[in-house]
C-alpha positions as CSV (number, residue, x, y, z in Angstrom):
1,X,25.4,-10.7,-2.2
2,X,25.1,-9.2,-5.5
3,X,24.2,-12.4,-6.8
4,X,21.1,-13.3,-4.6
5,X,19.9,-9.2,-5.0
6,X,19.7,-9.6,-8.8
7,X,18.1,-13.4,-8.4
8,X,15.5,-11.3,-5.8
9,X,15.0,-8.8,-7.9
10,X,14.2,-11.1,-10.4
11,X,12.5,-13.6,-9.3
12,X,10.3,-10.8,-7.1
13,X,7.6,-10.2,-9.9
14,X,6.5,-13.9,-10.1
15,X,6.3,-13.7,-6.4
16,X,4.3,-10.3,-6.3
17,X,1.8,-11.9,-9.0
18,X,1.6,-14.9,-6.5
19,X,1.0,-12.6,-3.7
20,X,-1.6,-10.4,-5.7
21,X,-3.9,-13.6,-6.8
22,X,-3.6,-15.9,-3.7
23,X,-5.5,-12.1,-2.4
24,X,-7.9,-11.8,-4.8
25,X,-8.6,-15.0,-4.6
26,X,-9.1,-15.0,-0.8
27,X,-11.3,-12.2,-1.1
28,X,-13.2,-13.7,-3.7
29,X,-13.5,-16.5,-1.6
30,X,-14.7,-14.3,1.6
31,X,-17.0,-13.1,-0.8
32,X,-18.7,-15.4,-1.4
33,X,-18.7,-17.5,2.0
34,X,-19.0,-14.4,4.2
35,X,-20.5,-11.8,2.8
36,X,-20.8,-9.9,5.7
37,X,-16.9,-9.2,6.2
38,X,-16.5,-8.0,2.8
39,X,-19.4,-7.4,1.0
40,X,-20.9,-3.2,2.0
41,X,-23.9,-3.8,-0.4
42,X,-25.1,-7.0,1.3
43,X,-24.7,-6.0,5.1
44,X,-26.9,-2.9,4.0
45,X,-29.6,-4.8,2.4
46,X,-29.5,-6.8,5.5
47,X,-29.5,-3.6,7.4
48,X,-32.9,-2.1,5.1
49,X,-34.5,-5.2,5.4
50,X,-34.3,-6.0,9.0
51,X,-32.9,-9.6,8.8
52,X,-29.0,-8.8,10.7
53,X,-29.1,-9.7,13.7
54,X,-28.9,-7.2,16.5
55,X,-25.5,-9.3,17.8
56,X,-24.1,-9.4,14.2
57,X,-24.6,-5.4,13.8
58,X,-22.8,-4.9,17.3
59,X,-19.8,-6.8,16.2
60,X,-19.7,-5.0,13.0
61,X,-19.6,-1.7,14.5
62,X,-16.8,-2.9,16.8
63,X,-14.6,-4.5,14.4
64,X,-14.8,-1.6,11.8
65,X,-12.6,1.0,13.7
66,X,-10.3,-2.1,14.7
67,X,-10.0,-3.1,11.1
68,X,-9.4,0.7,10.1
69,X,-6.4,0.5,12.7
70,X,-5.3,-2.5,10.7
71,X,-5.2,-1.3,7.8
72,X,-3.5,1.5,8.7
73,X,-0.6,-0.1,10.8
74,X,-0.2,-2.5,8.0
75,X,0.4,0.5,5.3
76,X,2.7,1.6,7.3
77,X,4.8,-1.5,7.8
78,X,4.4,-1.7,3.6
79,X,6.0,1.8,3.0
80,X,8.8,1.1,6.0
81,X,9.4,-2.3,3.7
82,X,9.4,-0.4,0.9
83,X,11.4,2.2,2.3
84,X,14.1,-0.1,3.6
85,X,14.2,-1.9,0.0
86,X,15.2,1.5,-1.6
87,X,17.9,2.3,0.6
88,X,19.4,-1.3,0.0
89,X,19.2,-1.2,-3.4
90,X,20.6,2.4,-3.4
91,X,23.4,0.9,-1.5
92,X,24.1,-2.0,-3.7
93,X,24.2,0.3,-6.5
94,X,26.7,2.8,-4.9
95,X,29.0,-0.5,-4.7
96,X,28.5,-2.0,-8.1
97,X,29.1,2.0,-9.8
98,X,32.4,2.0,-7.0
99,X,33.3,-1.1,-8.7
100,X,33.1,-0.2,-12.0
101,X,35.0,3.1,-11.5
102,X,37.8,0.7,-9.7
103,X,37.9,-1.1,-13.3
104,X,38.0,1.7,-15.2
105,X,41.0,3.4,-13.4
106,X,42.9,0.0,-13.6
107,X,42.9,-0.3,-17.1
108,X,44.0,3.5,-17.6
């Protein structure tokens, strides 16, 4: 168990790096293919110049406070993952510190 935690632990910053550009790179990609969903400065200069579509503008104000509620649901899953990652590796530690006292008191 030890084993795979430390192979996690480091192999876990590639993956994050991974994680962090295929999102940027969606994003990038959003932004430039749908403005609207990501992009504040173009759905107001749509806004100012009358061009959005009365449809468009109702499904943007219904999706914001959904997307808000996202958001926030999915931080919270993030710090419970995070959460439950500390305690584990609080755990494993509490072992492999055990273990070295057990190795110290049977060479004495």
């Amino acid at each position: 168990m030890l084993c795979r935690r430390r192979r996690l632990v480091t192999i876990w910053p590639k993956i994050a790096v991974v994680l962090i550009l295929l999102t940027i790179g969606f994003f990038a990609f959003l932004f430039i293919t749908q403005p609207l969903l990501v992009n504040p400065a173009y759905v107001l200069a749509q806004l100012e110049a009358g061009t959005l579509d009365p449809a468009t503008q109702a499904l943007l104000a219904a999706m914001a406070p959904l997307l808000l509620l996202t958001v926030g649901v999915l931080l919270i899953i993030l710090i419970l993952f995070v959460t439950m990652g500390m305690i584990n590796e609080r755990r494993l530690l509490g072992l492999i510190d055990e273990k070295a006292l057990l190795q110290k008191a049977r060479k004495k």
